[in-house]
C-alpha positions, -999 to 999 in steps of 0.1 A, spaced: -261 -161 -306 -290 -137 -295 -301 -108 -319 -294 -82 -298 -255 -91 -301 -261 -101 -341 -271 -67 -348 -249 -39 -329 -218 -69 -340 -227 -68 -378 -233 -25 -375 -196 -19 -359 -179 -46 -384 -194 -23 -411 -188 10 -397 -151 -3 -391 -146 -19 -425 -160 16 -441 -138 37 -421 -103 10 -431 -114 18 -468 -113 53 -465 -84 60 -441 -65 32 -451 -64 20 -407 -78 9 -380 -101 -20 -387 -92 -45 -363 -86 -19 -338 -117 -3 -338 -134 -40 -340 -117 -54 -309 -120 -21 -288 -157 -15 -298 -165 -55 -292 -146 -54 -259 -162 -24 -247 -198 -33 -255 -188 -68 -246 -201 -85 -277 -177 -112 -277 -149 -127 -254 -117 -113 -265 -104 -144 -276 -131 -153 -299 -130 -117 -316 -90 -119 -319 -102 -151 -345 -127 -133 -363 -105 -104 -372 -80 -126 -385 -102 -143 -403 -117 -107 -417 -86 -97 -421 -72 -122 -437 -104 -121 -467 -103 -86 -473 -67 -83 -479 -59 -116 -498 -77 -112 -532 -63 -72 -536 -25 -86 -527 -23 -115 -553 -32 -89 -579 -6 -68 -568 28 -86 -558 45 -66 -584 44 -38 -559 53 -54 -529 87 -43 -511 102 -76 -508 128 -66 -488 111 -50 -458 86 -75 -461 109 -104 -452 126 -82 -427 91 -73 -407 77 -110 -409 110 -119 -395 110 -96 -368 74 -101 -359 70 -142 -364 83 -151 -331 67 -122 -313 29 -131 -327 39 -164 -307 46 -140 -275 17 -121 -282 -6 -149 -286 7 -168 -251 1 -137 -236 -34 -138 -248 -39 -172 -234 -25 -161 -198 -43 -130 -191 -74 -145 -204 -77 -174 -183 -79 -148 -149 -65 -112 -156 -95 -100 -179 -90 -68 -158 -55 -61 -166 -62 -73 -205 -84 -47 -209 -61 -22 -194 -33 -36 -218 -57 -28 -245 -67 4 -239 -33 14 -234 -21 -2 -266 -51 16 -286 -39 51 -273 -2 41 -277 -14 32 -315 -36 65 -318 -4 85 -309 20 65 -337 -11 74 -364 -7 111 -352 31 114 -355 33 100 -388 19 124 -405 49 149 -396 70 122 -399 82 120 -440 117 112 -441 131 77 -449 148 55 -423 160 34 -447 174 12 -416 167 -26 -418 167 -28 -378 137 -3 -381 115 -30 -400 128 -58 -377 120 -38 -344 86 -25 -358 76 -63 -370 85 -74 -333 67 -49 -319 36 -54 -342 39 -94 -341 35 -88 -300 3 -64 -310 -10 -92 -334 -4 -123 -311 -28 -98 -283 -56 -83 -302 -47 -96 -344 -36 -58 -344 -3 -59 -368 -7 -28 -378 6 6 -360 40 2 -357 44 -13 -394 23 13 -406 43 39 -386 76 23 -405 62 21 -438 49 54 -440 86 70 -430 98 55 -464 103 72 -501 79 48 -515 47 52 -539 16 54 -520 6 19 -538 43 2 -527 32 15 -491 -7 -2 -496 4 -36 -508 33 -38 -489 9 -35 -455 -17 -56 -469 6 -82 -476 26 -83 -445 -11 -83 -427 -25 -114 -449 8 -133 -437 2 -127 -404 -31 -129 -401 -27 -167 -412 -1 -172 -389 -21 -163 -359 -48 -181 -373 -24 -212 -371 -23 -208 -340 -54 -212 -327 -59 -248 -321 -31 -246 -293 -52 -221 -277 -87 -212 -267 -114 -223 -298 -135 -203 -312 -173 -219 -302 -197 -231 -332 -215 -194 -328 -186 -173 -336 -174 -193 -360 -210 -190 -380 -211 -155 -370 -172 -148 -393 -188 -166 -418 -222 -147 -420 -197 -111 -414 -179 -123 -450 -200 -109 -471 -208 -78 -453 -172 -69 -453 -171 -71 -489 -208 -49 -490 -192 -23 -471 -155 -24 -483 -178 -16 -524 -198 16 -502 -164 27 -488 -150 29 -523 -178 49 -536 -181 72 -504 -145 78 -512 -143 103 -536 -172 128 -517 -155 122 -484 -123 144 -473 -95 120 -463 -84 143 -433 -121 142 -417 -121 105 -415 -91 99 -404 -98 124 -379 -127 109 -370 -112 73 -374 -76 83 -347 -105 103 -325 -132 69 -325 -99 48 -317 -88 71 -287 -120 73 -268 -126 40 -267 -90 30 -258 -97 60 -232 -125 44 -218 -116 9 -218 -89 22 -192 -116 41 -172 -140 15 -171 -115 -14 -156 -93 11 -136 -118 8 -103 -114 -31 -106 -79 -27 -101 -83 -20 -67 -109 -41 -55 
């Protein structure tokens, strides 16, 4: 893999992992829209490294915390969203092969779809308390996750609408993403494998990803939470916003 893709790759992996520690979102959203839109990697191949990522950064803090886990909505969102990373992930594989037009549109409207769900959960503080609310947001994040390894948004959106501490919420998500994460990762072989390059290139992003998750930390107490995530919903929806833009003219060709 060239330099000139080493080096803009390794600067928004950083930039993403600094802005997950201190808004608590985002990272693999902002890693497979900025990679798609400066066309660092295929999409498959960045899907992979994301999980992988993912899976890392979120492991070690969860098996130090499984006191806090809500077991209940954790089963009831893996079970909603198991079969659908399987949906998601076939759809990868079909749009891939030819469509690389309309899987670019699919992503950008996902990312703005996502942006709006960060937005209204901030006004949104009452409990559902409804099981069928974890089970639909776990299918609608496994379909996310089999796409672009983007679990997130809608489990987020669900989480957050519960009476639950702030550290319940956290290890809750991180667990339910460190599940999934491995599943999709499972599911690789039956699909497109990653290359020799951007497998070496995960491996070589490890340790940056724990460098930048130690300088988040620190940064976090001199940073205001609102400004990043501000910035972090504001990054997400331009880039969303152009990837739509960008393949829109193709459409019609």
């Amino acid at each position: 893999m060239l330099l000139e893709t080493l080096v803009p790759m390794f600067i928004l992996l950083g930039f993403a992992t600094v802005l997950q520690t201190l808004s608590g979102f985002g990272f693999g959203l902002m890693v497979v829209s900025s990679f798609t839109l400066f066309n660092l990697l295929p999409l498959t191949a960045t899907t992979f490294l994301i999980s992988v990522l993912g899976l890392v950064n979120s492991t070690s803090i969860v098996l130090k915390n499984i006191h806090l886990i809500h077991r209940k909505a954790f089963t009831l969102v893996l079970i909603g969203g198991i079969p659908f990373i399987a949906v998601g992930y076939a759809l990868l594989e079909f749009l891939s092969a030819g469509l690389s037009v309309w899987l670019n549109m699919l992503l950008g409207l996902a990312i703005l779809t996502c942006c709006v769900l960060l937005i209204i959960k901030r006004s949104k503080a009452s409990a559902s308390g409804k099981g069928w609310g974890f089970l639909v947001s776990g299918a609608l994040g496994g379909v996310l996750g089999g796409l672009f390894s983007t679990f997130g948004p809608p489990v987020v959106f669900q989480c957050y609408r519960q009476n639950w501490s702030v550290h319940e919420v956290r290890y809750t998500l991180l667990a339910i993403f460190s599940v999934t994460a491995l599943i999709r990762l499972a599911m690789v072989p039956f699909g497109t494998l990653p290359d020799h390059t951007t497998v070496i290139s995960t491996l070589f992003a490890i340790p940056l990803i724990l460098i930048f998750t130690r300088i988040g930390r620190l940064l976090a107490a001199r940073v205001e939470p609102s400004v990043v995530r501000l910035l972090a919903i504001s990054t997400l929806a331009l880039s969303g916003l152009t990837l739509i833009l960008q393949n829109v003219p193709h459409v019609f060709n």
